[in-house]
N, C-alpha and C positions, 0 to 999 in steps of 0.2 A: 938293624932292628930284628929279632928275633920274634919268632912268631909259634905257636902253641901248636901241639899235634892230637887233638881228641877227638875221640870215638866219634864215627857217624851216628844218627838218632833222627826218630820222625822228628820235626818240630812242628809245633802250632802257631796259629797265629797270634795267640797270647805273650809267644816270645821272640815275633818279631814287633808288636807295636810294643812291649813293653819289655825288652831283652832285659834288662837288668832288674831282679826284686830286689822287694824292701828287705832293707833287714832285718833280722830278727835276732833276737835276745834270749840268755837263759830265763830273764824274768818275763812275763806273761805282757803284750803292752795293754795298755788302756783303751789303746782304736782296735783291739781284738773283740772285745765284749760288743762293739757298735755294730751294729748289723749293716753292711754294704748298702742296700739300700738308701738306710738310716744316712750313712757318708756320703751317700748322692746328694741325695737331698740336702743336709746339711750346706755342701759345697757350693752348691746352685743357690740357695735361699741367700744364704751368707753373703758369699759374693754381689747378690744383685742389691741386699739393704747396706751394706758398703760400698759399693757404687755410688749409690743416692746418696747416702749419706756424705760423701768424701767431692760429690763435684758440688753438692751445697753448699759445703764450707767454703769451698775455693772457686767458686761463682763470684764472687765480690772481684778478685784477682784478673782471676783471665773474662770475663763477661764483658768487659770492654773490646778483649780480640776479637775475641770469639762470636759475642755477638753480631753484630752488624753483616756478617758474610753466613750464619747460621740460617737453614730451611725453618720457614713456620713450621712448621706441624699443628695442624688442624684438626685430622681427621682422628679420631680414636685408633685406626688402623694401623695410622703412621706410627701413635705415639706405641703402640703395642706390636709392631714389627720388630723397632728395633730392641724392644728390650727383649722380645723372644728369640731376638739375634744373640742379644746379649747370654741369654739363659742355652740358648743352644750350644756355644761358643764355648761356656765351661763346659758345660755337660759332656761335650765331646772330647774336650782335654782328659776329662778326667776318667772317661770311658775310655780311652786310646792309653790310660796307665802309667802317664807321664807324672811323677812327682813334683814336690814344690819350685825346682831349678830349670826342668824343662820346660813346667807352665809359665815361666817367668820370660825364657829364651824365649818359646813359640810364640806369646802374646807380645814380644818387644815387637818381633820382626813382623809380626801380622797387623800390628796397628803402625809401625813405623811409617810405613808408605801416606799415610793419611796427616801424620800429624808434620810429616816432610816438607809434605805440598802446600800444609798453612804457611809453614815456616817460610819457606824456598818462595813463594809466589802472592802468597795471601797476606805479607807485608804483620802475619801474627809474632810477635814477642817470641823468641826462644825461649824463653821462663814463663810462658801461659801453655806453649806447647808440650813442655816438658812437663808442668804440673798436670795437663790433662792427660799424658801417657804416664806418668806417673801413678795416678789414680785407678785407673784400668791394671796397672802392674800391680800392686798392693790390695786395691781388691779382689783380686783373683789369684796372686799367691798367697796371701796370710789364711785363704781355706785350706788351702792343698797343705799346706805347710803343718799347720795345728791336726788335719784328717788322715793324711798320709806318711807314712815315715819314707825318707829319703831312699832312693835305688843304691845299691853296692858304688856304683862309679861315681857317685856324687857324693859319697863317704868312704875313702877309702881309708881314712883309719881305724875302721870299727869295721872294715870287710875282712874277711877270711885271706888270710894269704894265697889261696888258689883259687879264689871265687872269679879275679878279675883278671883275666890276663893283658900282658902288654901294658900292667901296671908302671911300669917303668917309667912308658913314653907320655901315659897320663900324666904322672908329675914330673916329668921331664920339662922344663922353663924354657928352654932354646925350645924344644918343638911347639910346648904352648902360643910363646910368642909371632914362630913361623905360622902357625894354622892359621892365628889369627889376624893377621896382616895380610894372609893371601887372601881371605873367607873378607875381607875387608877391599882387598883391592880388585876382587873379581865384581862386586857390589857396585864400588865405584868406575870401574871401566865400561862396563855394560851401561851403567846412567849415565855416564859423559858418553857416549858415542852415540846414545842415543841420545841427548840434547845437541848431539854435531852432527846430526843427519834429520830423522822423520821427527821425531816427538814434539819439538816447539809448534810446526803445522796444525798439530793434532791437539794439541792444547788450546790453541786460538779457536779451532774448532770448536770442539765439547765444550771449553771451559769459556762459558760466556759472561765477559766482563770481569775474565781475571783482571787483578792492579796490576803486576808488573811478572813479565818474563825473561827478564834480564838474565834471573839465575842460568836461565836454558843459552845463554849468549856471553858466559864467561873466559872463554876461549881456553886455552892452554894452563893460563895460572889458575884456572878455577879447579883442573884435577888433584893437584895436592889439596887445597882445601876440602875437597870432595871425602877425598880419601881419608881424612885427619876425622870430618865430621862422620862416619861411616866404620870406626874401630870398633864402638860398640856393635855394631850390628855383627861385625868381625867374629869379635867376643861369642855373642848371640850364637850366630851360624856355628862355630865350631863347638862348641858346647854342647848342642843339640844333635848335632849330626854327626862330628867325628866323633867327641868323647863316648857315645852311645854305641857305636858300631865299631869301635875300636878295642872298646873293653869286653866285647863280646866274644866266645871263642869263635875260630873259621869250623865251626862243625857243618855240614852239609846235610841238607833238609832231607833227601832222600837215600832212603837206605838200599834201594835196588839199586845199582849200577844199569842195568841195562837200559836205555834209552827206547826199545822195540817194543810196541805197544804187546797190551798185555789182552787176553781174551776174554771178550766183553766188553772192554772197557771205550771210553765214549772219547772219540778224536780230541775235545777239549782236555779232556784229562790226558791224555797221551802227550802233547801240548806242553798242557804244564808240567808234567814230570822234565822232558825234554829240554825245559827253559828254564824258568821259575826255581823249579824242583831240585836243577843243578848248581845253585846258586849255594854257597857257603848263608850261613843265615846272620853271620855280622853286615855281609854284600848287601843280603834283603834289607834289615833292618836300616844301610842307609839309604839303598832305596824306596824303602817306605816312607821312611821319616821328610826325605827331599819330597818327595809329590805328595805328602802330605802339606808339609810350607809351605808350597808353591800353591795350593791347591788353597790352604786358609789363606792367600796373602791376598789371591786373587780375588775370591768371594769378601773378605773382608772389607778389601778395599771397594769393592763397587756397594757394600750395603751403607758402610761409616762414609764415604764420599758422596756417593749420589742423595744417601738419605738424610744427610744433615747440611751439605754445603750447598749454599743454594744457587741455582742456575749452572749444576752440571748435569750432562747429561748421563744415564747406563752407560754408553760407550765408551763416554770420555774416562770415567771414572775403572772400567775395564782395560783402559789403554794405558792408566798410569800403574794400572797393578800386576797386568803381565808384565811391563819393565821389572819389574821387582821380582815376581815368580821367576821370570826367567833366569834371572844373577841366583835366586835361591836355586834352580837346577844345575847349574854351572858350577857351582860351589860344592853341591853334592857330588857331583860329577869330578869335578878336583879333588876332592877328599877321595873319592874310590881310586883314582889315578897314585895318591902319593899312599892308600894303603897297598895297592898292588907291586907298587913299586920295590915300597923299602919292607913289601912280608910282612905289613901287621897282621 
């Protein structure tokens, strides 16, 4: 694999949470006239009366899972938590300049842990769980989708011939498939190892008056099924992390070479030039986007666990989402291994 040679340049943090722009057109688009703001808002209001509106239709459906293991919520506070979880949750997707496909990955894998653990333990319907991740996924891309125009690497037939490098290996089908089965199998090894060691304990703990943990006691043959149910997330991961860091060029954030602090300048900044600074900015941008995943996997999962299922505890709900954040670091951490490797 061949790998691109351009110029050093300061870069910002604008082109590591959001490395690839929208495209643009000789013709003028329509979301140019909207005032940014105007598309915040927009995205956030939208989202959350699609929301409402989408688990009301499909309340009839899954309300029989779902209910009976769902937290009351009493207090005005509770019921206004989460939905300002909810409103913060795009808000920041869409602040962080992720288009319609990444909001789509980030939101799979950040709500997957939760709707896992109905499935896997909580005896819920795989067809109530998937309608209610479904709902969350469709509310929250069709704003992004209609507000935002797509990034170069998520359109690459309408991108510039030189906009994207390592264009190749993006539509190359053998590597697609490869990312995604590794991004898949690193997923499932971490959650089986951990159902074959500490996690069942810790589940009996926290989760008080789980129905069945059997799932965490499948032995050997439960890894390929693991693995099988775990390709989307696969999908997911590599989508987000490599195809974004991949189609970036290796330009290096820092334009001075020398690493020897400069006079004046304040130890932390010396620091970062030295570390941070020497990082190529495709490097940054996947390790931004990994502690970014990890980081929504883990808060998500302790707000949507602890705050709607009822009788877990912060901890427990903390315990089953580092599993997850953690395979999301591993995974980033893979991908920078096979870009180093093969010179994307």
């Amino acid at each position: 694999m061949s790998s691109e040679t351009p110029s050093k340049r300061r870069v910002s943090w604008a082109d590591i949470t959001s490395p690839a722009r929208e495209l643009t057109d000789a013709q003028p688009s329509p979301l140019a006239s909207i005032p940014s703001p105007a598309r915040f808002a927009l995205v956030v209001l939208s989202s959350l009366v699609l929301s409402s509106g989408l688990f009301t239709l499909t309340s009839s459906f899954t309300v029989g899972d779902l209910g009976p293991i769902s937290r009351h919520l009493e207090e005005w506070w509770e019921v206004g938590g989460l939905i300002g979880w909810r409103a913060i949750e795009v808000g920041l997707t869409w602040v962080l300049g992720y288009d319609g496909r990444d909001a789509a990955s980030f939101l799979f894998l950040t709500h997957l842990p939760t709707y896992s653990l109905l499935s896997f333990f909580y005896h819920v319907r795989p067809t109530s769980a998937l309608a209610a991740l479904g709902v969350t996924l469709v509310s929250t891309t069709l704003p992004f989708v209609l507000l935002r125009r797509p990034s170069s690497v998520h359109d690459l037939s309408r991108a510039p011939a030189d906009a994207i490098p390592n264009r190749a290996i993006l539509q190359d089908k053998v590597t697609t498939l490869f990312t995604t089965l590794m991004a898949a199998s690193v997923f499932s090894v971490v959650l089986y190892a951990s159902y074959a060691t500490w996690l069942p304990a810790r589940l009996v703990v926290h989760f008080e008056g789980l129905p069945d943990i059997s799932a965490a006691h499948a032995g050997p043959a439960g890894l390929p099924v693991l693995f099988m149910t775990l390709i989307p997330a696969g999908w997911a991961a590599r989508d987000f992390l490599f195809v974004s860091s991949t189609g970036h060029f290796a330009e290096t954030a820092e334009t001075d070479p020398s690493p020897s602090p400069r006079e004046g300048e304040y130890l932390i900044a010396s620091v970062y030039r030295a570390t941070w600074g020497k990082l190529s900015t495709k490097t940054q941008v996947l390790i931004a986007r990994s502690v970014t995943l990890a980081f929504g996997i883990l808060l998500n999962t302790v707000v949507q666990v602890a705050g709607t299922i009822r009788d877990v505890s912060i901890e427990g709900a903390a315990t089953w989402g580092a599993v997850w954040a953690t395979a999301a670091l591993i995974t980033g951490a893979t991908f920078g291994w096979i870009e180093a490797v093969d010179g994307v």
